[in-house]
N, C-alpha and C positions, 0 to 999 in steps of 0.2 A: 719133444714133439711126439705125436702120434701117429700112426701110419696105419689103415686098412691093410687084412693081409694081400700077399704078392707085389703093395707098393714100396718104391725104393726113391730114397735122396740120393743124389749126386754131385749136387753142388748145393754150397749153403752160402749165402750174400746178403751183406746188408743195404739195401735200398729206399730208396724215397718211398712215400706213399704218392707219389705223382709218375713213379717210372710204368714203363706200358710192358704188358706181358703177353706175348704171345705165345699159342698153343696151337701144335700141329696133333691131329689125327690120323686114326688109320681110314679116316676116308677120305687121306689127301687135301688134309683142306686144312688152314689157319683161322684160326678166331685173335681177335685182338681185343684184350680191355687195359686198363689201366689196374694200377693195384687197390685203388680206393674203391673201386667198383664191389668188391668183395668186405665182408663184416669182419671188423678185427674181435679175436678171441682168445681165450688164454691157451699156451702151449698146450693145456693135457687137452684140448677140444681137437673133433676132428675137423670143425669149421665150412664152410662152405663147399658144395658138392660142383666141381666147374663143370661136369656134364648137364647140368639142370641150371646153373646162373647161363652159362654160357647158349642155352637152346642147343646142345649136339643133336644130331638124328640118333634115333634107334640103333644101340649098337654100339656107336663112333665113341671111340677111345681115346686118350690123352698116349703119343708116343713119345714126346717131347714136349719142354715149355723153356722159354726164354726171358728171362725179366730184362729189358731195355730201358736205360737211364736218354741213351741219345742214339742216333743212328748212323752214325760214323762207322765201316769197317761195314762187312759182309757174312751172311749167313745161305747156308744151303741144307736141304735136309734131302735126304732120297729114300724113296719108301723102297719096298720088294717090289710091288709093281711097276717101278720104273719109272712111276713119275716123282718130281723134283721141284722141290719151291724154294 
């Protein structure tokens, strides 16, 4: 795989192309797609930019992402400013 400098993997999963991926920001906000929403491409590619598929504002950064098969179990994220989804 390919990575832009300063990005980092963390976890690596194999999932559905139907499971849903959510992306938190640093402007406190979640976006939600599906994984098929994105263009599959070969590993050396860097593939889809999710600041530009997703519409982020100006700025708005990926702090985290979560690929979800079902929704059973709980998640919480907490930014520096305090606020929590």
């Amino acid at each position: 795989m390919r990575f832009k400098a300063a990005c980092l993997l963390t976890e690596n999963r194999w999932k559905s192309t139907k499971a849903s991926l959510l992306f938190f920001t640093t402007k406190a906000q979640v976006y939600k797609s599906r994984m098929n929403d994105f263009s599959e491409v070969k590993a050396s590619s860097l593939g889809d930019y999710i600041p530009t598929v997703l519409n982020f504002e100006e700025g708005e950064k990926v702090v985290a992402g979560f690929c979800i098969d079902d929704y059973n179990g709980a998640y919480a994220i907490f930014f520096e400013n305090g606020k929590a989804v």
